[in-house]
N, C-alpha and C positions, 0 to 999 in steps of 0.2 A: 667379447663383450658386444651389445646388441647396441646398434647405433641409433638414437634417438632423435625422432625426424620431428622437428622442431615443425615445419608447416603443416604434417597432421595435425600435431597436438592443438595448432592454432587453430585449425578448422572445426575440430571436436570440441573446443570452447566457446569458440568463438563467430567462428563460420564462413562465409568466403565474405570480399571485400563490399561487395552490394549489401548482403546482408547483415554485417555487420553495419553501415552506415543506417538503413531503414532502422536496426531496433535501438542503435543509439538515439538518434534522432526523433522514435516514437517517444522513446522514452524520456529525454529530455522534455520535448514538449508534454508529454503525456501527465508527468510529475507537475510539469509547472503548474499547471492546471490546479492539480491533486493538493499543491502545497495552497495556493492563493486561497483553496476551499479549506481547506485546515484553518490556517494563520489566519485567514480574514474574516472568516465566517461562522464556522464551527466555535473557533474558540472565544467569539465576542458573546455568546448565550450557553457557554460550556455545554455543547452537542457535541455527539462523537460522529465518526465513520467507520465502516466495517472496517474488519479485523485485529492486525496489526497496528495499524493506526489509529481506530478506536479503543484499543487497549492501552496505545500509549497514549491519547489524548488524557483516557479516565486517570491517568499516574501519573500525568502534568499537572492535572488540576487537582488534585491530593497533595502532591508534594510541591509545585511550584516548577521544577528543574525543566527546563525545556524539553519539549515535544520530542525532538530531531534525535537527542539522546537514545532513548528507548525504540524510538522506531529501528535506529541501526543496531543496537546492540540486543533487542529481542529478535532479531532477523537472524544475526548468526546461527543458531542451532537450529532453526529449517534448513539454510543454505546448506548446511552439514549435511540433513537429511535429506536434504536432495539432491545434492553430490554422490549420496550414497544408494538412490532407489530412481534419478531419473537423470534426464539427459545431461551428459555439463554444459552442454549450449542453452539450457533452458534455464538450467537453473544459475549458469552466471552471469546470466543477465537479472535474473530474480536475487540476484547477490548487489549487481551496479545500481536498478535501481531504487531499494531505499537510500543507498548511499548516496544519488541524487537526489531524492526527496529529503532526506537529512539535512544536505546544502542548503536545500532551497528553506527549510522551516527556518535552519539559523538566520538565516539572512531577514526572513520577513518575521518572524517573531520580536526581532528588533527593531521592525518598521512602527509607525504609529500606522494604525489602521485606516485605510483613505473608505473603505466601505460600510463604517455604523449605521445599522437600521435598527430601528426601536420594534417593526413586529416579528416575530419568534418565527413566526409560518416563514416570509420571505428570506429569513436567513437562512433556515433548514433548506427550503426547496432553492435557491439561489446557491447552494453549499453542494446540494445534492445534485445539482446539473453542472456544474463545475466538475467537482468530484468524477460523476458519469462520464464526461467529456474526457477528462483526464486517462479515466480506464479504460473507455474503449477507443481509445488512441492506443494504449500501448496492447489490447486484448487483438483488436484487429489485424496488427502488426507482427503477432507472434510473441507477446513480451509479455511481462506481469508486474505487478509492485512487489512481487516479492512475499514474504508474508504467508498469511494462512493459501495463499495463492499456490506455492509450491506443497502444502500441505494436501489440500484439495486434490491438484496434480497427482499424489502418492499415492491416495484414497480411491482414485480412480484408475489408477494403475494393481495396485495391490486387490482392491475388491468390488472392481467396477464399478464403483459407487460413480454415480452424476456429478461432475463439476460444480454446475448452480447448483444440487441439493445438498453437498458435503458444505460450500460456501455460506449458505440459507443457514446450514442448522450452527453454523460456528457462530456467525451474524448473530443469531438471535441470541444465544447464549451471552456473547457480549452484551445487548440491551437490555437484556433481564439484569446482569450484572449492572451494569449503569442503573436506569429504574430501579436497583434496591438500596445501590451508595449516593445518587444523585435524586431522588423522586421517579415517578411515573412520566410524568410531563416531558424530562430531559430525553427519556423513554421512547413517548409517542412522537417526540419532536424528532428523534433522530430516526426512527421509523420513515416519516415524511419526504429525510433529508435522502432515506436508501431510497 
């Protein structure tokens, strides 16, 4: 029987100990970021953000049930398929961090919101440098939110398709979806906010 070297496997997950603290730590920060632009911003003029999280924004605000929900649970079946077509370092950290953005929604979606502005432009672009911040905290670091993130990843592995343009064309698809269940306007506004 073939003895199982429990510090590979660590390392093929997970990575060595530096590197593990850098994308925990992107990603802690990186989310926080991510979540304060959701819960504070986005969702005081029901704006989305790419991908996953603007997917699960739009099914928050149809149904009511919180954000965080769906962000974790429509993540699982990339994670699968990135388990199954890319790195497992890559993709388990593309697995931790919704599960930390999850946290972070529960917790502030229950906050009263300390940042209400009445114009739509300053929420989107205030939303959308947040947001930015947040992602390229963890894209700089090695990490992702997870998401059509690891999707993109496949896309570019399997048929060398461009990261930004596999990203782009997902994105957009979501705000045409938005724009036809919420108006144009929620549309162009979250346009502003990528």
């Amino acid at each position: 029987m073939e003895k199982v070297d429990i510090k590979k496997i660590h390392h093929e997950y997970l990575g060595d100990r530096n590197e593990k603290k850098r994308l925990l730590l992107s990603i802690i920060i990186g989310e926080l970021f991510c979540a304060v632009a959701m819960a504070f911003f986005f969702q005081q003029k029901q704006l989305l953000s790419g991908g996953i999280g603007g997917i699960s924004l739009m099914i928050h605000y149809i149904t009511g049930i919180p954000t965080a929900y769906f962000m974790f649970f429509l993540n699982i079946p990339l994670v699968l398929l990135g388990y199954a077509n890319l790195s497992k370092k890559f993709t388990t950290y593309g697995m931790i961090s919704p599960f930390i953005l999850s946290i972070y929604l529960l917790i502030f979606e229950n906050m009263k919101n300390p940042f209400i502005l009445k114009d739509s432009i300053l929420v989107a672009l205030t939303g959308g440098v947040l947001n930015g911040i947040g992602m390229g905290i963890m894209f700089r670091n090695g990490t992702c939110q997870g998401g059509l993130d690891i999707l993109a990843a496949i896309f570019k592995k399997k048929w060398e398709m461009n990261i930004g343009n596999a990203l782009l064309a997902m994105n957009s698809l979501v705000i045409v979806i938005a724009s036809v269940i919420f108006g144009l306007d929620k549309g162009l506004y979250t346009i502003c906010s990528m």
